[in-house]
N, C-alpha and C positions, 0 to 999 in steps of 0.2 A: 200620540205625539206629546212631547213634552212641551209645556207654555212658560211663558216667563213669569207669571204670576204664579209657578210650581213650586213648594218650597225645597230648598236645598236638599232635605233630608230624606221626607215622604217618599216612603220604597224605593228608593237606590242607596240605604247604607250600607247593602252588601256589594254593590258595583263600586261604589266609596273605598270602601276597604281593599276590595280589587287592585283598584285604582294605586292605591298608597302604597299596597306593600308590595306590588310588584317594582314600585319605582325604590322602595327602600332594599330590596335585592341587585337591582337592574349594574349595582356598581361595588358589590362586593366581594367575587369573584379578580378584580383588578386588582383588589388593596390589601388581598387576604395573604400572598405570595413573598414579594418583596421584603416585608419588614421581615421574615423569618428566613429568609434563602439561606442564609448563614449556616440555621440548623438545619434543613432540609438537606442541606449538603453533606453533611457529615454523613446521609443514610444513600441520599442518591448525587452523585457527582453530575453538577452542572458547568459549562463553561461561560467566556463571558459572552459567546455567538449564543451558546443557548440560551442563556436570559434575555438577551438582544432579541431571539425568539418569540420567548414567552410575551416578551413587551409588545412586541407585534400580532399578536394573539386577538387582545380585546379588538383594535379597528380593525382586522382581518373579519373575524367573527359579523361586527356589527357592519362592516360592508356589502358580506353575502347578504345578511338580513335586510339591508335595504331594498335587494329586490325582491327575495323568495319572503316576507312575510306579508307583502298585501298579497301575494299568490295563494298564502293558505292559508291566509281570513278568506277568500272570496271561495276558498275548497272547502274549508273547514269551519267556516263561522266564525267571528271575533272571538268569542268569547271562550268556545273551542280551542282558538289558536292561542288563547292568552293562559290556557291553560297546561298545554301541551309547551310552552315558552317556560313556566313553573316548572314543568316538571323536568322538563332539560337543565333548569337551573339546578334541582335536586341533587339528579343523576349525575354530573358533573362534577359536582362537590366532594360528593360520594366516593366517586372514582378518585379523586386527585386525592382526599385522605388515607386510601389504602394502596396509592402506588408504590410499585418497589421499584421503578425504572423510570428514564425523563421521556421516553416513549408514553408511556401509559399517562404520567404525570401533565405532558401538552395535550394528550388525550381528552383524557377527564378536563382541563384546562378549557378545550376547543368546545367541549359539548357543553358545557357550563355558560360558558360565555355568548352561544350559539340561541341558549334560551335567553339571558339578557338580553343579546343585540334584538329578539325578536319581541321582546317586550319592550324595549326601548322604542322602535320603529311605530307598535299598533298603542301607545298610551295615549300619542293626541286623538286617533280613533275614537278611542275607548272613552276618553273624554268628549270627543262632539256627538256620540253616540247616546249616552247616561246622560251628560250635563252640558247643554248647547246655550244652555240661561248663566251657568256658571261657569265660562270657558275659563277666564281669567283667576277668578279663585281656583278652582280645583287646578289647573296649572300652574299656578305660584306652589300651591302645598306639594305638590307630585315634583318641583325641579329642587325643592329644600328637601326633601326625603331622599331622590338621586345622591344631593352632596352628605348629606346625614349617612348614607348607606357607604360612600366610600371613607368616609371619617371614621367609623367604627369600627371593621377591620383594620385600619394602618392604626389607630390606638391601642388594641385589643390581639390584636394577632399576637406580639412577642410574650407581653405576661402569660397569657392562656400557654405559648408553647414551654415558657419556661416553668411551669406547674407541669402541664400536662403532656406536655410534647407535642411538635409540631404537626402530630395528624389527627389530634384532639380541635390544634387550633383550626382546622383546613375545616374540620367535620360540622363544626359549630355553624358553618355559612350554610353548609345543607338542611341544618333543622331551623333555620333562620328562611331561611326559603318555602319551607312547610305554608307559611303562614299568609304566602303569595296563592299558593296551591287550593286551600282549602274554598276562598270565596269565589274562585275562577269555577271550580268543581262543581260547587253548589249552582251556580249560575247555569252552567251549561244543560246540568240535568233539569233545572227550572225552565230552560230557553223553550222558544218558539221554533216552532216547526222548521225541518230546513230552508226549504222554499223560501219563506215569509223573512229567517236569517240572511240569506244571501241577496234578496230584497234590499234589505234594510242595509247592511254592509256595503253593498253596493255603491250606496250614496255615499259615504263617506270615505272611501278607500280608491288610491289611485287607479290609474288604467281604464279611464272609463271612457267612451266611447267621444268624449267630447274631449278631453285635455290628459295624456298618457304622462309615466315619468320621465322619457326621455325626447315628449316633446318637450319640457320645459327648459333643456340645454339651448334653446334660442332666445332665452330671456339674460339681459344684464345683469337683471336684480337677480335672479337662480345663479347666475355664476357671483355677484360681489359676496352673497350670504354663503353660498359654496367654499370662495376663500379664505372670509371669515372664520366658517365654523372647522375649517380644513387646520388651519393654523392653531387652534383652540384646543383643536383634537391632538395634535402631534404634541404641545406643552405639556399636557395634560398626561395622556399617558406617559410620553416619554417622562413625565418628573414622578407618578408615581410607578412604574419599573425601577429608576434608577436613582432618586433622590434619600432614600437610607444608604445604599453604599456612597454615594457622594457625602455625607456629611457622616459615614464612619470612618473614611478613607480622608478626608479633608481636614473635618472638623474634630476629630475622636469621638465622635458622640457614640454611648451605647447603644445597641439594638434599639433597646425602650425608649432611649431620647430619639432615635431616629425616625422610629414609628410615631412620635408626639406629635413630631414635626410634619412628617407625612397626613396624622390625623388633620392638626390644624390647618393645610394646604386644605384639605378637604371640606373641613367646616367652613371654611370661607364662602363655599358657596350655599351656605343657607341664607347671609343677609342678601348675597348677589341676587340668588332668586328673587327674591321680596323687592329688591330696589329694580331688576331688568323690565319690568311692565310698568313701572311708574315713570323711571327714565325715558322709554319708549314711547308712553303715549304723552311724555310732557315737552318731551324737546321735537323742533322739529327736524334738525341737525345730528341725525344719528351719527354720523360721520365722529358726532366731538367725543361721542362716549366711548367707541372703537378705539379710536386716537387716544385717551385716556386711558384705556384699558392697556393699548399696545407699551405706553411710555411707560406704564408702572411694572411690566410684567419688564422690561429693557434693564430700569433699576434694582431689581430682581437678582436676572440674572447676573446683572456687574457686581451684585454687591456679594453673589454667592462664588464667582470667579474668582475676585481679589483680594475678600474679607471674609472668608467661611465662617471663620472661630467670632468674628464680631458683630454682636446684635444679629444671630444668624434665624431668628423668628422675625423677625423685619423684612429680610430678604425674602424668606418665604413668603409671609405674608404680602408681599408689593406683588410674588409672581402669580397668587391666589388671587390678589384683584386684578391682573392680568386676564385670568380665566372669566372674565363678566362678560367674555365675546360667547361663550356656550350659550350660559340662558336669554341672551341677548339675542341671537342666531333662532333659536327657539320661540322666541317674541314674535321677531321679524316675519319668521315663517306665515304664519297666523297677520299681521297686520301688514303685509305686503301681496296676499292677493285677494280675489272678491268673490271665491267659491269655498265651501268647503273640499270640490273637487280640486281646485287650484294650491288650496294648502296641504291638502292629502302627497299630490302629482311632486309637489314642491318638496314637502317633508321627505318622500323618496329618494328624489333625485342627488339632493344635499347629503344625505346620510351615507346613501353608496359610496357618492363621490370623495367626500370629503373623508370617511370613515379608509379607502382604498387609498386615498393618497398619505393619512397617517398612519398608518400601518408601517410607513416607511421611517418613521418618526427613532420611535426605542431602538431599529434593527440600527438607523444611521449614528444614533449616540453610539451604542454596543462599539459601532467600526471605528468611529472618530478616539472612542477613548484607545483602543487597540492602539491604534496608530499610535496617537499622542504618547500615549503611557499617563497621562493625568486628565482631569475633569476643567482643567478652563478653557479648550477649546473643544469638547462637547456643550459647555453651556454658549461658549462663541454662535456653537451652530443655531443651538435656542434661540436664540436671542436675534441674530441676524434669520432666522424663519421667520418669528413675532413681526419683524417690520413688516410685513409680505399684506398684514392687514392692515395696514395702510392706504393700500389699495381698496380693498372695501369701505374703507372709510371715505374714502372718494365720491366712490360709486353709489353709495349710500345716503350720500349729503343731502339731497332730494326724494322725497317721497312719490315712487312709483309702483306701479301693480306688475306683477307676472303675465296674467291676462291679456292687459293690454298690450304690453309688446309682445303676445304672441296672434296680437289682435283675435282673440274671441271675445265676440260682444256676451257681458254677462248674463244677458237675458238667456241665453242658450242652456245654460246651467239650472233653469227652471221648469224647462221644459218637459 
């Protein structure tokens, strides 16, 4: 067992590494697409229902994952499954660089994205597993490598395609994924016995015989952080699907500038992470942060509706600290109940949900612009969803456990 007097370092730098670079892949597959569809297009003909698609892709992906990856950690071993989550990230990449149809192209899309959601789902694992003395660190560095990882694709994708072409640029996330693959590899062949694996997994992974994921749908707090992170999720991807053609179509910006822009939405949340656990554990009043996040992501979108061409990295940026409900929602997880089983059951139920209700998000921009024929009443729709957490801000104003409103007394969790 690990002690808190362990130091950070001593025999877990390869779990460390694990650790990081799967979170630094877990969002590159979302951001690699978009800034190039331009050229993509020219070799395979997309519509805007199929990008509307594509866009619904990632929470589709990382929905099933919410149920089927503690299924196969608890069949396959963490470390197993975090490895087999690599290598779907791989394969995926792979595929979508050599597609010559938008069949095969959502394909390689789906399995690519299929190994993120599943690495996305098993990292708090992975982290109360390795580092249960360092939650809070190795969680701050693992949610700034998530935003770091969708930042560098929407920067990098259009240069790379206009050197090399657009399936140069795809390919690059594949061998950027390697590096998720290698320390998972090693681990697994080092791991303990299956038995003693499925042991240990056991404790930290949902479904357990005291508190499952869909008991946790009779908790307040599972459903305020549920809307939360539901809302967070739809901005989110629906702005990187669709915010390069809104600001080439809006604003005239070039590919390159559109991708810059898309980068910087992205980088934003490197400081968010670093500030979401300090906010959290300083204010008592989560509610004000939500409420702050929802206001700034509102000005956001009015200022990208009615002023594109003006101070149009302002607008993005207000809708990037919009997004501080993700790693906030992620905080919450973790500081809102009193087991590791509780944030396991909790992490589940959130990511299904939330991930299944934004799926809806890109497909519903896709129809709104159709309709419309322009982008200010798809951002209307943005913008009028963001209020919706409001409600968790509510719900949230007061500091309560999951547990308790499903009344399991703690102690049962130690048993």
């Amino acid at each position: 067992m690990i002690t808190p007097s362990r130091t950070l370092w001593r025999g877990r730098l390869l779990a460390l590494a694990g650790i990081l670079f799967v979170a630094l892949n877990v969002r590159t597959a979302v951001a690699a697409i978009s800034p190039i569809i331009g050229v993509i297009e020219n070799d395979i003909p997309i519509s805007s229902l199929g990008l509307g698609v594509l866009g619904m892709l990632p929470p589709i992906a990382f929905a099933i994952a919410g149920i089927a990856a503690p299924a196969l950690a608890r069949a396959r071993g963490l470390d197993a499954s975090l490895l087999i989550a690599a290598a779907l990230m791989v394969a995926g990449s792979s595929i979508r660089a050599v597609s010559d149809d938008y069949l095969v192209l959502a394909l390689g899309s789906f399995i690519a994205l299929a190994g993120m959601g599943v690495g996305n789902v098993l990292l708090p694992p992975a982290v109360k597993k390795y580092f249960p003395d360092r939650l809070a660190t190795v969680t701050g560095g693992y949610v700034m490598l998530i935003s770091l990882g969708a930042a560098i694709p929407a920067f990098f994708a259009a240069p790379i395609a206009g050197v090399s072409g657009w399936r140069v640029s795809v390919a690059v996330w594949a061998a950027l994924a390697l590096t998720a693959f290698v320390p998972w590899f090693v681990l697994t062949l080092r791991g303990r016995n299956a038995k003693r694996r499925a042991v240990s997994d056991a404790s930290i992974l949902p479904l357990t015989p005291h508190i499952s994921v869909w008991a946790v749908a009779r908790s307040k707090t599972a459903w305020a952080i549920t809307i939360a992170f539901a809302v967070s999720s739809i901005g989110f991807y629906s702005f990187f699907a669709w915010l390069p053609e809104i600001l080439i179509e809006s604003a005239q910006f070039t590919p390159v500038q559109a991708g810059a822009m898309l980068s910087l939405f992205g980088l934003i949340g490197i400081p968010l992470g670093i500030l979401s656990p300090i906010l959290a554990s300083r204010i008592s009043n989560i509610g004000l942060v939500i409420a702050g996040g929802v206001l700034a992501g509102v000005a956001g979108y009015l200022g990208l509706a009615l002023a594109p061409t003006t101070v149009t990295w302002l607008w993005v940026t207000l809708v990037g600290i919009g997004s501080i409900l993700f790693p906030l929602c992620l905080v919450l997880i973790n500081l809102r109940t009193r087991s590791h089983e509780g944030s396991a059951a909790l992490s589940g139920f959130v990511q299904s949900v939330a991930y299944t209700v934004a799926a809806l998000g890109p497909f519903a921009v896709a129809l709104v612009r159709e309709l419309s024929g322009g982008w200010v009443w798809p951002l209307m729709f943005l913008l009028v969803t963001s209020l919706m957490a409001l409600v968790s801000a509510v719900m949230l104003s007061r500091p309560s456990f999951v547990e308790d409103e499903l009344r399991i007394p703690t102690a049962e969790f130690d048993s």
